[in-house]
C-alpha positions in Angstrom: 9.3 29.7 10.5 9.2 26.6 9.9 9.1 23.4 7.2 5.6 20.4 7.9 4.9 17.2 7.7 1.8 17.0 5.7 -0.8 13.9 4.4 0.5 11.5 2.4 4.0 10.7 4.1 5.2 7.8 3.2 7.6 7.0 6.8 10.1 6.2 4.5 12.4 8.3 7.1 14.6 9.6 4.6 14.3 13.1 5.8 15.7 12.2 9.1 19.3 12.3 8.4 19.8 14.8 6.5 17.9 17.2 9.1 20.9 19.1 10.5 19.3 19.7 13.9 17.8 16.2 14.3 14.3 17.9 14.8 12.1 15.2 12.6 10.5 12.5 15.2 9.5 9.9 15.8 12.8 8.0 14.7 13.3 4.3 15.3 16.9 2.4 15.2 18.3 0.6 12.5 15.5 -1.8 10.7 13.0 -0.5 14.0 9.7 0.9 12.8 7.6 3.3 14.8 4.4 3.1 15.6 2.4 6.8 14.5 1.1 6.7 11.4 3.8 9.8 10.0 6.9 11.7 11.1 6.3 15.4 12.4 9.0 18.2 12.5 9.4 20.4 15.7 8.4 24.3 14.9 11.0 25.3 17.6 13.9 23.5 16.4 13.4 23.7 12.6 16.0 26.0 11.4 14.5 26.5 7.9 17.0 24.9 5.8 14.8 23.2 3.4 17.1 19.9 3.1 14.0 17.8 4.1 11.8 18.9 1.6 14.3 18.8 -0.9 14.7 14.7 -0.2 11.3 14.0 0.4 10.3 11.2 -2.1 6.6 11.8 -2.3 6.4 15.9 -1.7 5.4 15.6 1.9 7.0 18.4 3.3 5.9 22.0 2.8 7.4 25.2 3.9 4.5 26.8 6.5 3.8 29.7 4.7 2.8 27.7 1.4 0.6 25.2 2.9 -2.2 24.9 0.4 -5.9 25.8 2.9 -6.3 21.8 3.1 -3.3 21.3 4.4 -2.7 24.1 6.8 -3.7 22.2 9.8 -0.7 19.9 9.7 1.2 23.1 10.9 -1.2 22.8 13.9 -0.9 19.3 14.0 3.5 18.7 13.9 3.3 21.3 16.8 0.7 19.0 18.6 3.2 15.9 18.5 5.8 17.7 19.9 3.4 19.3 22.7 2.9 15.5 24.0 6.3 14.6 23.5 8.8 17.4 23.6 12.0 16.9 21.0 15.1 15.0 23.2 18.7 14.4 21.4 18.7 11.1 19.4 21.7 9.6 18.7 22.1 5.9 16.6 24.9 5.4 15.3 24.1 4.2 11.4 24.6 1.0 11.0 28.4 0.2 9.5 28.4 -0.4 5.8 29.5 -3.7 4.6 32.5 -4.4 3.6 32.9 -5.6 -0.5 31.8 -8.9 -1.4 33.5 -10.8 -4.1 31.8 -10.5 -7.4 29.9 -14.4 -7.8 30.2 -15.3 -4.1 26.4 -13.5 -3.2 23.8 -13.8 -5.8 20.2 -13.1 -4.0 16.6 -13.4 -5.9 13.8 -11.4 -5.1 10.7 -12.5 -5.5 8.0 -9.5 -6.0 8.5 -5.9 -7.3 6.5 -3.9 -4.9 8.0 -1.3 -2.1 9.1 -4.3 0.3 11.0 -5.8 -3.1 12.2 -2.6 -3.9 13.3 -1.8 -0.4 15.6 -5.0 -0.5 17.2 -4.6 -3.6 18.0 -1.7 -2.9 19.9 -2.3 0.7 21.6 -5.1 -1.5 22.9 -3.4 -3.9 24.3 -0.9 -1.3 26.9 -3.0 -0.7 29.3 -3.7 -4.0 30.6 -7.2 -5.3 26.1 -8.6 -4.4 24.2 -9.8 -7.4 20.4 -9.3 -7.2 18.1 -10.9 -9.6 14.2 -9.5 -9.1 11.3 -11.4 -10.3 7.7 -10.0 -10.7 5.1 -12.3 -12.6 3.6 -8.9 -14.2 5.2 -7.2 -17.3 5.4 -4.2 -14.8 7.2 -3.1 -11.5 6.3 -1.5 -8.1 3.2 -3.8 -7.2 0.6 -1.9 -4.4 2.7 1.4 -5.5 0.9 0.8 -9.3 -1.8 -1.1 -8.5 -2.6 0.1 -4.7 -2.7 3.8 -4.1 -5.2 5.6 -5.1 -4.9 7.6 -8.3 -5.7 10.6 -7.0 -2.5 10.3 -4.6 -0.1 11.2 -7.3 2.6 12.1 -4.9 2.6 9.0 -3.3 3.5 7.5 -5.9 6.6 9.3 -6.9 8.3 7.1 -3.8 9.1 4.6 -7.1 12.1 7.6 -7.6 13.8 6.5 -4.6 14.6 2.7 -6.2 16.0 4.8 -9.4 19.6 4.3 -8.3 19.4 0.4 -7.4 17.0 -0.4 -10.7 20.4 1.1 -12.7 23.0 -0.9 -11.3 24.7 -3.7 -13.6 24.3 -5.9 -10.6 20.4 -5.8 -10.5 18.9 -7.8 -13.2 15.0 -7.5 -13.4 12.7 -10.3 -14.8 9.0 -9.3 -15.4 6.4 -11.3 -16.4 7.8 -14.7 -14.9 5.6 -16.3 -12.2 7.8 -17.6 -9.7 5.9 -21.1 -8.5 4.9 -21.8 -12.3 7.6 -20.5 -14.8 10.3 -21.6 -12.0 10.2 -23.1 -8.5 11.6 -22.0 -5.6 13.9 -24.9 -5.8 14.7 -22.9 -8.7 15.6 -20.0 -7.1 17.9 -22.2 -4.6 19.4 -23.6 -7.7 20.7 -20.6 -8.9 20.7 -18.2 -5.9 22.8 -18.3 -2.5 19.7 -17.1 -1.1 15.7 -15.9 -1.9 14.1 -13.0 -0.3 10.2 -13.4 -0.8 8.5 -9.9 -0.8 5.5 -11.1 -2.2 2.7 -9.2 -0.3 -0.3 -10.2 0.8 -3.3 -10.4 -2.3 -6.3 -12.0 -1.1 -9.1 -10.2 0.9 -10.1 -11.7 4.2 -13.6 -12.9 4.3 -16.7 -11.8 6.9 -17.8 -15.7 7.2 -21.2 -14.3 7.5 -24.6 -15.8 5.3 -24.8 -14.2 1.9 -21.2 -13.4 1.4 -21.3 -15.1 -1.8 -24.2 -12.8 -3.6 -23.4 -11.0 -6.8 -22.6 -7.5 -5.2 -20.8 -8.4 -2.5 -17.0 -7.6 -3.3 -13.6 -7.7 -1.8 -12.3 -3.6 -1.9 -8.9 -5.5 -2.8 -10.1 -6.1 -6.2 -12.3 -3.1 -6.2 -9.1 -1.1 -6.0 -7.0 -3.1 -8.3 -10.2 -2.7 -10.9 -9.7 0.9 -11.0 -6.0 1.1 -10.9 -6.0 -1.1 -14.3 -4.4 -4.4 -12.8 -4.5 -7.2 -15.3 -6.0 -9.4 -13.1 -8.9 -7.3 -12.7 -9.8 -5.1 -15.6 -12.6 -7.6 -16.0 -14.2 -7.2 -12.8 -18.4 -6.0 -12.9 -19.2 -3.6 -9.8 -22.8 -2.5 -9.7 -23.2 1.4 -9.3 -26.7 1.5 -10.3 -27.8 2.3 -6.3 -28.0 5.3 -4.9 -25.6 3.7 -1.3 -22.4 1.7 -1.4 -21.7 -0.1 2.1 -17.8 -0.1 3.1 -17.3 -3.0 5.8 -13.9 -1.6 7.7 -12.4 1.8 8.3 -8.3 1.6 7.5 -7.6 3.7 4.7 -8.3 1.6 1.9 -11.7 2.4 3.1 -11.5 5.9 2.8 -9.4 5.8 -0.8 -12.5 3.6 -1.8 -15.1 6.2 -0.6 -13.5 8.9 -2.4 -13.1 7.2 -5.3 -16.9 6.6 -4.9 -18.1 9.9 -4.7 -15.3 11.8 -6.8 -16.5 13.3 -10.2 -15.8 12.3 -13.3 -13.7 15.8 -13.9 -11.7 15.2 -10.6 -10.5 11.3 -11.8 -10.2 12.7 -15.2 -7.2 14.2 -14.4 -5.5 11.0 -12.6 -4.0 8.1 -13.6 -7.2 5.8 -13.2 -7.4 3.0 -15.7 -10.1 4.0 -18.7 -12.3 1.1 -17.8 -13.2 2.7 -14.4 -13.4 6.0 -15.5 -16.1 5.5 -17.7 -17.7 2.8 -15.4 -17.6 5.9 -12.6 -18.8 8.1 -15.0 -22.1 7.0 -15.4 -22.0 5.9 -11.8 -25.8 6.6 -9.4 -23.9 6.6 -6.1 -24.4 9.6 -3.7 -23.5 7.9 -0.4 -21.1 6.0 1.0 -21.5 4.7 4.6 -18.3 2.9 5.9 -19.0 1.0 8.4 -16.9 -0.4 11.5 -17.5 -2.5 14.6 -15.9 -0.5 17.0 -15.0 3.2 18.1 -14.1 5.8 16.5 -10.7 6.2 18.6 -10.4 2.7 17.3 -10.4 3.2 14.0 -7.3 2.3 11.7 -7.8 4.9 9.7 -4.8 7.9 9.3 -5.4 11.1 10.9 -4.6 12.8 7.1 -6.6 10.7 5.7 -9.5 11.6 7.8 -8.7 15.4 7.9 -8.7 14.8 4.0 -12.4 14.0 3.7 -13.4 17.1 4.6 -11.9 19.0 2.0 -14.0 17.1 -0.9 -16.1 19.3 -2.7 -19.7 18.8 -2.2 -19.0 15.6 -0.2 -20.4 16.2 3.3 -19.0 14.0 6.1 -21.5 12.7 9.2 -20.5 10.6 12.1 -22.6 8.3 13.3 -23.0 5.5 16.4 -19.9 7.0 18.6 -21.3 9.6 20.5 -18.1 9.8 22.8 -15.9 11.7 20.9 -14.1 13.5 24.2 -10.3 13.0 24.5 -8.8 11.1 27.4 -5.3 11.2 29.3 -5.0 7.4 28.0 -5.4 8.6 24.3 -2.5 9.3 22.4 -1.7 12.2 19.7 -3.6 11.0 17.0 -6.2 9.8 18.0 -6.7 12.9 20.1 -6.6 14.7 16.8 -9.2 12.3 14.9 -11.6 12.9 17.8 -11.0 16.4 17.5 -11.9 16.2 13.3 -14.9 14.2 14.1 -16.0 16.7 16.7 -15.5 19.2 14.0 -17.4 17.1 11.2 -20.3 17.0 13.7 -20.5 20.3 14.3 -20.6 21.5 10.7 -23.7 22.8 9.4 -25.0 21.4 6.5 -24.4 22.6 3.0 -26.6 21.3 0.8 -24.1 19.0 -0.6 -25.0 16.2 -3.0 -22.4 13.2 -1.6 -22.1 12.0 1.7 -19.7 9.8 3.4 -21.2 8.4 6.6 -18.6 6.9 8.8 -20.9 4.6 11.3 -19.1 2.9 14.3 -20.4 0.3 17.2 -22.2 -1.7 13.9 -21.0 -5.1 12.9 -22.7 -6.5 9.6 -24.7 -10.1 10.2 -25.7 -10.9 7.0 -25.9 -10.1 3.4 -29.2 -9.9 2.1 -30.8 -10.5 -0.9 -31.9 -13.7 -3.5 -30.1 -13.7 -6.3 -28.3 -10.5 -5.8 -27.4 -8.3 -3.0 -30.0 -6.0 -2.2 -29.1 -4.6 1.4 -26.8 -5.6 4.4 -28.0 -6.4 7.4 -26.0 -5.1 10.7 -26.2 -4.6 14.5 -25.3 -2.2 17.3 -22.7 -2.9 19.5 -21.8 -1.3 22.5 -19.2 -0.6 25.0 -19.8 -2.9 27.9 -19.3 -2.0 31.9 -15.3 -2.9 31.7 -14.5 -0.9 28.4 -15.0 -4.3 25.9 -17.2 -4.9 22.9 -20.2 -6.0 23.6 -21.9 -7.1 20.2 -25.5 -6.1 19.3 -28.8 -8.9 19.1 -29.1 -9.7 15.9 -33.2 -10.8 16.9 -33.4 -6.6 18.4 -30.5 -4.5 17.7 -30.9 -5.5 13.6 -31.4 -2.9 10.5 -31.3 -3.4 6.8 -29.0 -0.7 4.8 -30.5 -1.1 1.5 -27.6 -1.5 -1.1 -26.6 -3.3 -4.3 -23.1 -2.5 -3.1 -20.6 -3.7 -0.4 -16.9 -3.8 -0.5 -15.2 -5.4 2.5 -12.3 -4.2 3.4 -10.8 -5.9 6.5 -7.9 -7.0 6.1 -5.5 -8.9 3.7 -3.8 -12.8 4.1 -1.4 -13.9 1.6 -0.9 -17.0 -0.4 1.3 -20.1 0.1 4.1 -21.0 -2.4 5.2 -24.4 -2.9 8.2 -25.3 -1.2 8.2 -22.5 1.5 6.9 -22.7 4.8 3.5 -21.2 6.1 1.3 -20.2 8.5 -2.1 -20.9 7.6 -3.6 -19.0 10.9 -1.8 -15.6 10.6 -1.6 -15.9 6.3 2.4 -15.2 6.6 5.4 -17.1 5.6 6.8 -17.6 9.7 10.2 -16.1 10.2 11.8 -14.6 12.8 13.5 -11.2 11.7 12.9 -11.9 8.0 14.6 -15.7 8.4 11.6 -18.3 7.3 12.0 -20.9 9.8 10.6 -24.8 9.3 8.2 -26.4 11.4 10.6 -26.7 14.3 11.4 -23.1 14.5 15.0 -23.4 12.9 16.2 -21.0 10.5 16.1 -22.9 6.7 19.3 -21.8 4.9 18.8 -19.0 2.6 15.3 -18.1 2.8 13.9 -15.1 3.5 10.9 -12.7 3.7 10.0 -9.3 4.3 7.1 -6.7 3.3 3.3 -8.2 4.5 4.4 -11.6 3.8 6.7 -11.0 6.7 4.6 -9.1 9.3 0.6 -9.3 7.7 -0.8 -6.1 6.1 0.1 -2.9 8.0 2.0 -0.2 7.7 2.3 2.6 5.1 5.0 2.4 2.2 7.8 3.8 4.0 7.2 0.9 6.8 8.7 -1.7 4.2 11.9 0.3 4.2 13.1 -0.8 7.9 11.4 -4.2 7.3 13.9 -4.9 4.6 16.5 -3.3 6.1 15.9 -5.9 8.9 15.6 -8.8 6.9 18.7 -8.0 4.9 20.8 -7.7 7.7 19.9 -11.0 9.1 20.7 -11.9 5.3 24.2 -10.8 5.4 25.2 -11.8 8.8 24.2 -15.6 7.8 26.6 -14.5 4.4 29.4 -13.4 7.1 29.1 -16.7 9.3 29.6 -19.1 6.3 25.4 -20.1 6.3 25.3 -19.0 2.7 27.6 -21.4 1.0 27.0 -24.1 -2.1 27.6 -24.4 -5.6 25.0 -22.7 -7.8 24.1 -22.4 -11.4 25.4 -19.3 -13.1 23.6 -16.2 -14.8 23.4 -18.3 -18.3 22.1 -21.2 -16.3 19.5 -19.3 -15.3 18.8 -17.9 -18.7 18.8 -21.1 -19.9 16.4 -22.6 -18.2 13.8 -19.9 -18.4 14.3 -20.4 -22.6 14.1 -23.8 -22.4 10.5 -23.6 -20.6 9.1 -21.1 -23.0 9.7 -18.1 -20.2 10.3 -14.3 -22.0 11.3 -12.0 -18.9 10.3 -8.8 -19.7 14.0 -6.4 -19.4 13.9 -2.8 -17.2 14.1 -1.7 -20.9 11.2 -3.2 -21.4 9.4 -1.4 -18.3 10.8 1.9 -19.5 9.0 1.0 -22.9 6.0 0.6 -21.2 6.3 3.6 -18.8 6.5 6.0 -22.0 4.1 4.4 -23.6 1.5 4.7 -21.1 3.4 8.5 -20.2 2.1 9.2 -24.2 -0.9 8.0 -24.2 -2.0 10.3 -20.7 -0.3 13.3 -22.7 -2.6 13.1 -25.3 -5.6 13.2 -22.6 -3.7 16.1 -20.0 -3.1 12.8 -17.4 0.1 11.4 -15.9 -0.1 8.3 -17.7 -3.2 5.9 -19.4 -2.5 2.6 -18.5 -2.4 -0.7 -20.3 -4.4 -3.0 -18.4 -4.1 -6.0 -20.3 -1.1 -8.4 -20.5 -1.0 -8.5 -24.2 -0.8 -4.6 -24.6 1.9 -4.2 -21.8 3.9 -7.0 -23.6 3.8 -5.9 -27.1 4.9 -2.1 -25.6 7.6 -3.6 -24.2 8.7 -5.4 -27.1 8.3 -2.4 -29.2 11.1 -0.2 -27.1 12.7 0.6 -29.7 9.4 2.0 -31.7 7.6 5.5 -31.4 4.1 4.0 -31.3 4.3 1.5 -28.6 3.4 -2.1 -30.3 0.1 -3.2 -31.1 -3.0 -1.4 -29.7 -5.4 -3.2 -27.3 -9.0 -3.4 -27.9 -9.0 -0.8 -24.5 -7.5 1.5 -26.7 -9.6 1.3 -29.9 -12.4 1.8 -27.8 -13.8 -1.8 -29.1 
């Protein structure tokens, strides 16, 4: 018998060494991520001891026998992994801990509070005597964590227990709701920091650059997710769910989260933690397909195989493939995408059940246009095909063209991030440029204590766990520039710091605070039999946290009147 891997694993890859038997793979060394898209544990070597279950952050790992019917196949699928690549010893030494640093002489900031912040602070407060100051320009923590996954992937999101441990050190200090780049520079940060670590992700949607782009309609799925996970910046967003189709442009799994979100009922998401606004908005909502649409392959698709298993466990959602008629394994192909051909195989073969939904997942299309006059009323796309040497060949637009009739398209294809004054960027890739988490200048030189890691660092891939070995990287450059002497200079102290945040009208919002919040919103879901009902406007999440020391939570947003 054995323990699984199942859907949402995070790669946070701290199973791996507490496995006894060293029978979790694939393992990379110290700051190295791999490549699949999850880890797998080998039925023949697992000796049944439970310890990886037991530190799973997100509830990942399942004892065989208790595998829920969706998730049986991941029993199937661990032993596949190990069928292609059978289980050899691995032995890395862990990295040596760092010795103490004298309280005062290392005082980092981090810019940002999602997983890649997180991730940091967390490898910095490792190591006693290092000061960490975090900033987050929202009132709350965890960025794509919060605001990201979707809220039906409640286990995902219980990764936020691993920081616990860091967030409750005396040397971390948190500061919400300060916008670093206009309540303080990041000469600011220089100022009063030896060195800055920006883990500020990567928030703005890549465009198509095709005619029509611009119609009401036609949506980023960035702020279509962020609308329904109750970010502040969004809550006001419009989304038209008057048609019968939404179009998804891409096929990664924001696309799929967006697709289920679609077609879910309103019973399903009432259970979640989905922000009010888009539950009601849903609700009332016409759609009954969803086709997601991508330009290549199916074996090319960036989609996870979990994810894609996952579909076909929705109740009364039928799944169709569509444009990809080679769906046959090759040598060349590795594990998983061996086993998403063998799931689309599978959709294709099931016989129809009358169901009301659909997801249509349509490869070898490229959209061309946006159509419509003053709003969007359909997308125009194209066939592509595979040409004589194995490349894309894209379709005619004047012969190979159809019109999906929509008044709904979310692209999702990718994410860029934003510059910040004072720090180098690169305009082409939409990153801060560094080599191993150090920002270099214009002539490729390391500039003194700066950093970066998280999808500022390396663009928008990778799964939670991914930012773990990112930061681990980027601190370790961090503190072997503190060993060599790079770190050195006269800074302002902790008052300075508070100082000059009063003096410019700037209220940080305390980890009090955000544990104000946290049972606030934890109340408010109680009442309605959900993990949490969350305030999605500024004002609301301030006054909570203000309020810690009160029963009802502050003043009450019009979202919560029902105004």
């Amino acid at each position: 018998m054995a323990y699984v891997i199942t859907q949402n694993c995070c790669k946070d890859a701290s199973c791996v060494p507490v496995c006894p038997v060293d029978c979790i793979r694939p393992v990379g060394g110290a700051g190295e991520s791999t490549d699949t898209e999850m880890l797998y544990i080998d039925p023949e070597a697992c000796i049944d001891c439970g310890a990886c279950m037991d530190e799973c952050p997100v509830g990942a790992v399942h004892y065989e026998d208790d595998l829920s019917p969706s998730m049986a196949r991941f029993k199937d699928i661990n032993a596949t992994y190990f069928a292609r690549h059978p289980l050899e010893p691995y032995s890395s030494a862990p990295a040596p801990k760092h010795r103490p640093v004298t309280p005062g002489r290392l005082r980092v900031a981090i810019v940002g509070a999602g997983p890649a912040a997180c991730y940091a602070a967390t490898e910095l407060i490792g190591v006693d005597g290092v000061e960490v100051n975090l900033f987050e320009r929202l009132p709350t923590p965890y960025g794509l964590v919060r605001a990201g996954v979707a809220p039906d992937h409640q286990h995902t999101k219980s990764i936020t227990d691993v920081f616990r441990r860091a967030f409750a050190s005396p040397r971390l200090t948190t500061h919400l709701n300060v916008d670093v780049g206009r309540d303080l520079s990041h000469a600011d940060m220089l100022d009063h920091h030896h060195a800055v670590i920006y883990a500020v992700g990567a928030a703005d949607s890549r465009s198509l650059g095709i005619p029509g782009e611009e119609l009401p309609g036609s949506h980023a799925a960035s702020d279509f997710v962020a609308w329904y996970n109750g970010h502040p910046d969004h809550t006001e967003h419009d989304f038209d769910l008057t048609h019968e189709r939404a179009v998804i442009i891409g096929n990664g799994n924001v696309a799929l989260d967006v697709a289920r979100i679609l077609l879910a009922t309103p019973e399903q998401l009432a259970v979640t933690d989905i922000a009010h606004h888009a539950l009601e908005a849903l609700r009332h909502s016409a759609i009954e397909e969803v086709v997601v649409v991508g330009r290549r392959r199916l074996r090319n698709a960036a989609f996870s195989v979990g994810e894609f298993l996952a579909l076909g466990s929705l109740d009364g959602v039928s799944v169709a493939i569509e444009g990809d008629d080679d769906l046959e394994a090759t040598p060349h192909d590795d594990v998983e995408t061996t086993l998403k051909l063998d799931i689309a195989r599978e959709y294709v073969d099931r016989k129809d059940q009358g169901q009301d939904r659909r997801i249509i997942l349509r490869f070898l299309t490229s959209p061309v246009e946006f159509v419509g006059e003053q709003h969007l009323e359909g997308l125009s796309v194209v066939r592509n095909r595979i040409g004589d040497g194995g490349g894309l060949v894209l379709g005619d637009s004047t012969t190979d063209c159809e019109i999906l009739e929509t008044g709904l398209v979310l692209r999702s294809i990718g994410y860029r991030g934003s510059k910040i004054d004072g720090v180098p960027w690169d305009w082409a890739t939409g990153r801060i440029p560094n080599v191993a988490g150090r920002v270099i200048d214009d002539d490729h030189e390391p500039i003194p204590g700066v950093y970066v890691t998280g999808w500022a660092k390396r663009g928008s891939r990778g799964v939670i766990g991914t930012n773990r070995a990112c930061a681990e990287e980027t601190v370790t450059a961090l503190l072997q520039d503190f060993d060599t002497g790079r770190l050195v200079g006269e800074i302002g102290s902790a008052g300075d710091l508070s100082a000059t945040m009063g003096a410019r009208g700037v209220d940080p919002v305390s980890w009090s605070g955000w544990h104000a919040i946290d049972a606030r919103e934890r109340e408010l879901g109680a009442a309605e039999l959900r993990p949490r009902r969350k305030l999605v406007d500024v004002e609301a999440l301030l006054a909570a946290a203000a309020d810690a020391m009160g029963p009802s939570g502050g003043a009450v947003s019009s979202e919560l009147r029902g105004d």
